[in-house]
C-alpha positions, 0 to 999 in steps of 0.5 A, a space after each residue: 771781055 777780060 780787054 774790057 775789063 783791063 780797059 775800064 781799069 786802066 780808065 779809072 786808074 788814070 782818072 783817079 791820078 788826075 783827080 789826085 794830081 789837081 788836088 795836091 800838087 800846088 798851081 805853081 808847080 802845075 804851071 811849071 809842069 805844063 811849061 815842061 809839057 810845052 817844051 816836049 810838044 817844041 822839042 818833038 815837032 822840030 824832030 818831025 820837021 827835021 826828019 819830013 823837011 829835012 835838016 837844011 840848015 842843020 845849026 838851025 835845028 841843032 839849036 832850037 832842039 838843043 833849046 828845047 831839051 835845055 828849057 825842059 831841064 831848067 824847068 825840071 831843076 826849077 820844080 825839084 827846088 820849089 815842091 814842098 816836099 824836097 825843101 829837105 833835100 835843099 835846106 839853104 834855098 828858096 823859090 825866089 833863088 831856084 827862079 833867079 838861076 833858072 831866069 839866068 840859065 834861060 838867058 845864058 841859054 838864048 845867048 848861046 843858041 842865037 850865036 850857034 844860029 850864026 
């Protein structure tokens, strides 16, 4: 009786930070937010690859998992300077900046990881 009861809490917590979730946080931070999602779901299925497959080459894995983690920090720097609420935490940049350094990261990025391929 008392799981039940944990359950349906848990449930209806979980629904109420959805509901709230969609109706305050702006479209562009959810895109953002599910891009750093992907790159979880990247990140981890490259680890299980690597560890069932094995690690032959092991720059290959090396540096699509490093890619990865990369892209997933990018994306978290890119939402931290375009929420709304942090604009007081950087007065002197925009969104268009904060996109401009996370394109340019991601090049950098690919450049580095498509010479560590070999």
């Amino acid at each position: 009786m008392a799981s039940e009861t944990q359950a349906d809490t848990r449930a209806v917590s979980l629904r109420s930070l959805v509901r709230r979730y969609t109706a305050q946080t702006p479209q562009r931070l959810r895109v953002i937010d599910a891009y750093m999602a992907f790159c979880v779901a990247v990140g981890v299925v490259q680890f299980v690859y690597c560890a069932l497959a094995g690690s032959f080459p092991y720059n290959a894995f090396l540096a699509g998992f490093g890619s990865a983690v990369a892209c997933f920090v990018f994306a978290a720097n890119l939402r931290m300077k375009t929420d709304p609420q942090n604009r007081h935490q950087f007065p002197g940049g925009s969104a268009e900046g904060a996109f401009g350094e996370f394109v340019f990261s991601h090049i950098a990025l690919h450049f580095v990881v498509a010479n560590f391929l070999g």
